[in-house]
N, C-alpha and C positions, 0 to 999 in steps of 0.2 A: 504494500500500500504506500503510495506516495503523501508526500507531507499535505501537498494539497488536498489530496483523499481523505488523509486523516482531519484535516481544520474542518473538510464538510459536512463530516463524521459528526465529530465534537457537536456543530451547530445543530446537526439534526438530534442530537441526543438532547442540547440543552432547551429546543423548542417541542420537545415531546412528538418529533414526525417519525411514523412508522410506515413501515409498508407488511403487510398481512394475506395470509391466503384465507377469505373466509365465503363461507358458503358453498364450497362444494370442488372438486378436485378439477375440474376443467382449465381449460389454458387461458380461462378471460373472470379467473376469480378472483384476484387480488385486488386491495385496496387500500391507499394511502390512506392516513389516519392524519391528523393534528390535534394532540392531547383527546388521542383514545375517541375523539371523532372520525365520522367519516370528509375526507372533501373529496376524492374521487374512486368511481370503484368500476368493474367491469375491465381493469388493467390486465393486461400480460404480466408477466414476471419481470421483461425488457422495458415495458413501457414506465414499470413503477419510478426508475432512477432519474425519468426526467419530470416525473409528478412530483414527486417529493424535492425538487427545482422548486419546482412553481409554488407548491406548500410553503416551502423554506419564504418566498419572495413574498408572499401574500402576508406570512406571519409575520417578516419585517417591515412590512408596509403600515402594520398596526405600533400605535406609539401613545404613550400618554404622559402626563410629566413626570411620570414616577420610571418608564422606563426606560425614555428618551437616551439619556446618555448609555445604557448600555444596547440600546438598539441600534445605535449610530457605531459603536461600536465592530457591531456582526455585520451590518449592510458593508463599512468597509471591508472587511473579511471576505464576504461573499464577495460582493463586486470585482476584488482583487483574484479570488478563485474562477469567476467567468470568464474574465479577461486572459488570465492563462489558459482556458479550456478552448479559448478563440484561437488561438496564439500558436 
């Protein structure tokens, strides 16, 4: 796992994003979580790791004055992790 891999890691751990196989064993039953919710399901196994993208971006998008400076934080993290992923 590269260090990039792991900070994505981290992030996804510290925002509670999952990805799950639930309801039933077919190749379109997975579904990302954000804190044990649902936000997308009917996924592949392949499709999950660019869900849990879009999870990760959605949850940094949310901010309030309590969490502002550590959300500023992870957006620059992420951002510098897309950037290389472009790259």
């Amino acid at each position: 796992m590269t260090d990039k891999q792991k900070e994505k890691a981290k992030l996804y751990r510290k925002h509670k994003i999952t990805a799950k196989q639930i309801g039933g064993d077919d190749g379109y039953c997975w579904t990302v979580l954000i804190d044990g919710k649902e936000f997308v399901n009917g996924l592949t196994r392949p499709e999950c790791e660019y869900y849990k993208e879009k999870a990760l971006d959605k949850v940094l998008g949310k901010t309030n004055m309590y969490t502002e400076i550590a959300m500023e934080e992870d957006r620059k993290v992420f951002k510098e992790i897309m950037n290389d992923a472009r790259n």
